[in-house]
C-alpha positions as a LaTeX table, in Angstrom:
\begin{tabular}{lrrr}
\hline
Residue & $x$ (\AA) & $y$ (\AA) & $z$ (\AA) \\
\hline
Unk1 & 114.89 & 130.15 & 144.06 \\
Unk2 & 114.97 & 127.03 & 146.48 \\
Unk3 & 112.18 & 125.44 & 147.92 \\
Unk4 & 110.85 & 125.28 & 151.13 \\
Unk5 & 110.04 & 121.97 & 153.29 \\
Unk6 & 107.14 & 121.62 & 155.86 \\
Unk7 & 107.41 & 119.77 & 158.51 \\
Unk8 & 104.36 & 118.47 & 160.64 \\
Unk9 & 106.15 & 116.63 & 163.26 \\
Unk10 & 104.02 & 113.76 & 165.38 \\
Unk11 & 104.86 & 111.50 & 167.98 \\
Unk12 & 104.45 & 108.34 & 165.19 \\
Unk13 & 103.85 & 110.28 & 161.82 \\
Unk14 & 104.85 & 113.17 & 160.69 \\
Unk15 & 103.75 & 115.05 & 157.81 \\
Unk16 & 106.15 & 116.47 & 154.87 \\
Unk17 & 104.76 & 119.26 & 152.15 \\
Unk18 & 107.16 & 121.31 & 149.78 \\
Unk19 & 106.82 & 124.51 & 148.30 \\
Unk20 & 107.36 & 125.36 & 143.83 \\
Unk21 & 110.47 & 127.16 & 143.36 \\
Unk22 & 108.85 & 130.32 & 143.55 \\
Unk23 & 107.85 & 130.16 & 147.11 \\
Unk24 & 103.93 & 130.36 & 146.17 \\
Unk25 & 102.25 & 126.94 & 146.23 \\
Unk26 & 102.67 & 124.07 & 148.88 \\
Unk27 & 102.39 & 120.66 & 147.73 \\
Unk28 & 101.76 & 117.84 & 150.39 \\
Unk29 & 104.64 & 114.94 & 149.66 \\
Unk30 & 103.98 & 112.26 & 152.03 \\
Unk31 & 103.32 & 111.13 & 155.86 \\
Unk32 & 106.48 & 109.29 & 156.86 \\
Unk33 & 107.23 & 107.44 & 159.86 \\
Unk34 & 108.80 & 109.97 & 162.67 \\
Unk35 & 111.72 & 107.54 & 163.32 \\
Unk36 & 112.83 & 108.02 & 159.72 \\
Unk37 & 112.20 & 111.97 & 159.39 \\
Unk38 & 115.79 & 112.27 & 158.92 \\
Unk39 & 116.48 & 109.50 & 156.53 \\
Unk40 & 113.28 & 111.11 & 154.82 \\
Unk41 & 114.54 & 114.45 & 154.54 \\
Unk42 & 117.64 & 113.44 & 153.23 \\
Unk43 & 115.83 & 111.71 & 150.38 \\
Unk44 & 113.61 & 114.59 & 149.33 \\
Unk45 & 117.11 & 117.06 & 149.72 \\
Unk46 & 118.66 & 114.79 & 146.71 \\
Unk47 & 115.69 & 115.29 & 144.61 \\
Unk48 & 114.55 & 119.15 & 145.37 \\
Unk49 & 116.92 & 122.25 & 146.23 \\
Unk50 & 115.78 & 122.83 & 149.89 \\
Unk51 & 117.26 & 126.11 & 151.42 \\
Unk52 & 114.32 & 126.30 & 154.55 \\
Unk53 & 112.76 & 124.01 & 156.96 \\
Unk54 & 109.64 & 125.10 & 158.68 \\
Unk55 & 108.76 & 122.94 & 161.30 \\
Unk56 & 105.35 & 123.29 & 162.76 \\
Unk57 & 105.83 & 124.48 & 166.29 \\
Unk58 & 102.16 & 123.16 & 168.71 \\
Unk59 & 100.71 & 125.19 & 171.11 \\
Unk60 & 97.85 & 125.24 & 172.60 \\
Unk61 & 95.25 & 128.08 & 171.55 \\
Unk62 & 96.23 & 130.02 & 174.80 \\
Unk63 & 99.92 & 129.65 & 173.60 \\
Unk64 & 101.07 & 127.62 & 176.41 \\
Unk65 & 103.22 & 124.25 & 175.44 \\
Unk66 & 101.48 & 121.01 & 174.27 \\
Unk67 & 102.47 & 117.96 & 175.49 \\
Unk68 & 104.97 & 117.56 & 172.16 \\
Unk69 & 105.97 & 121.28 & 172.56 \\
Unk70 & 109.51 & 120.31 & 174.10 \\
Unk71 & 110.22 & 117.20 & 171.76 \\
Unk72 & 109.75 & 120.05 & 168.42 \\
Unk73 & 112.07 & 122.29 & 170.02 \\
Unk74 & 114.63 & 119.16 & 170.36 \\
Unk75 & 114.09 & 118.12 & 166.98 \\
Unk76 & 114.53 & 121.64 & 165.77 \\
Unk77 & 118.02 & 121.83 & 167.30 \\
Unk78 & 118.78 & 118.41 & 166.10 \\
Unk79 & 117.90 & 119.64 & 162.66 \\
Unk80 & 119.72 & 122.71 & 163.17 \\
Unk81 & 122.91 & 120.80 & 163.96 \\
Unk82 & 122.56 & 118.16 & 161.04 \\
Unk83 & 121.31 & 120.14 & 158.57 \\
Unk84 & 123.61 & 123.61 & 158.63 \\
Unk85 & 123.40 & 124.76 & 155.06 \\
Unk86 & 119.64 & 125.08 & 155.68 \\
Unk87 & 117.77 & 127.39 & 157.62 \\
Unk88 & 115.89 & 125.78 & 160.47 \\
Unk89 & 112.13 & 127.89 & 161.26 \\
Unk90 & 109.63 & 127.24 & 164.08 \\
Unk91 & 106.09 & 128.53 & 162.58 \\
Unk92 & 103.11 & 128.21 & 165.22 \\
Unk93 & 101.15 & 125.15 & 163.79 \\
Unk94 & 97.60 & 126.20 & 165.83 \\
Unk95 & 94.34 & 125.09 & 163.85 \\
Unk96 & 96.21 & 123.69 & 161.08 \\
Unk97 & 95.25 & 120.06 & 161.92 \\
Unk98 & 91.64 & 121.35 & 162.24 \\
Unk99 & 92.04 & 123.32 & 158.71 \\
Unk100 & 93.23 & 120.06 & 157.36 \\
Unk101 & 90.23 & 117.80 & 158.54 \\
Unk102 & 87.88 & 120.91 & 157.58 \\
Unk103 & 89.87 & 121.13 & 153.84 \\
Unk104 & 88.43 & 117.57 & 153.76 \\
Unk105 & 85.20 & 117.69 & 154.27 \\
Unk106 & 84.91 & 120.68 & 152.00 \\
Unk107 & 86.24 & 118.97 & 149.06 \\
Unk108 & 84.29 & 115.76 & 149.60 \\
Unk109 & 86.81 & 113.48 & 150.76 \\
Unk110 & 84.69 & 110.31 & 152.18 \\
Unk111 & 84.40 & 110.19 & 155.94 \\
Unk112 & 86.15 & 106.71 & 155.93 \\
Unk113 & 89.00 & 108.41 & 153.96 \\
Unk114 & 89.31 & 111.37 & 156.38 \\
Unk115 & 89.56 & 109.03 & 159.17 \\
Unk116 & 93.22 & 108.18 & 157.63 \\
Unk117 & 95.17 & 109.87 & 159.93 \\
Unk118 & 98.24 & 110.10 & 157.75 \\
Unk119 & 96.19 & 112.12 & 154.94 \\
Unk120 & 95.61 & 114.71 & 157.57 \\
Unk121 & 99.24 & 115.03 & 158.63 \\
Unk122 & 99.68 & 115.69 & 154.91 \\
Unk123 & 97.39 & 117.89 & 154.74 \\
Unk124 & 98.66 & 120.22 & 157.86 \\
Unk125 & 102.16 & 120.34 & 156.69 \\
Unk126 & 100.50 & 121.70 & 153.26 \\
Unk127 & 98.68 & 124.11 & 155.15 \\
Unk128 & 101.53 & 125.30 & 157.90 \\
Unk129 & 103.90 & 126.14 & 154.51 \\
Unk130 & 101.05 & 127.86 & 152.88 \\
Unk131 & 100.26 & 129.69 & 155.73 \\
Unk132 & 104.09 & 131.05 & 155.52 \\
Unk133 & 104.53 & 131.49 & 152.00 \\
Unk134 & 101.01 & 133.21 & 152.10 \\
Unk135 & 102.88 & 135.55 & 155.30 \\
Unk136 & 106.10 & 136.23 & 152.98 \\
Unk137 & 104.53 & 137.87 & 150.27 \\
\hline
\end{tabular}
């Protein structure tokens, strides 16, 4: 079976996590730079056999847009367009940067270290795609 990539898309970083083969476990891979989310993906597509992206769609807890809301949905058509031998998935991202910073503190990550922004988008990319392989089984 193929893997699945998590995208946690930000306005200057954006988190990346991949599921195992068999859909069950999500693995944080790195915080890249959002200018080079493409040249990024392309990278992890030579090394992994990607079928999915799931790219965290925000909304605010009422479901209204954020103020990023529109720039996803771009980026999800753009990805859509480049990437056509993959399926392209909006997943509602809500809480998951929360979950992340929480996921921290309960597993005694220093405060200085949890103040590393990049860790967290790592961290809510890992928890978006295990949030959706959890909802697939």
């Amino acid at each position: 079976m193929q893997r699945i990539i998590a995208i946690d898309y930000g306005k200057k970083r954006t988190g990346l996590a991949i599921s195992d083969p068999l859909r069950m476990l999500a693995t944080g891979i790195k915080t890249v730079e959002t200018e080079k989310l493409v040249w990024e993906l392309k990278q992890v597509f030579l090394e992994h056999e990607v079928d999915t992206i799931l790219l965290g769609h925000p909304k605010n807890l009422d479901g209204t847009a954020t103020d990023i809301t529109e720039k996803v949905e771009k980026v999800h058509t753009q990805l859509q367009k480049l990437f056509t031998d993959k399926q392209v998935l909006l997943w509602d991202e809500r809480y998951t940067s929360k979950m992340a910073f929480q996921a921290m503190i309960d597993s005694g990550i220093s405060k200085k270290a949890r103040q590393n922004k990049a860790l967290i988008d790592e961290m809510s990319a890992r928890i978006l795609l295990q949030g959706y392989l959890d909802g697939q089984r």
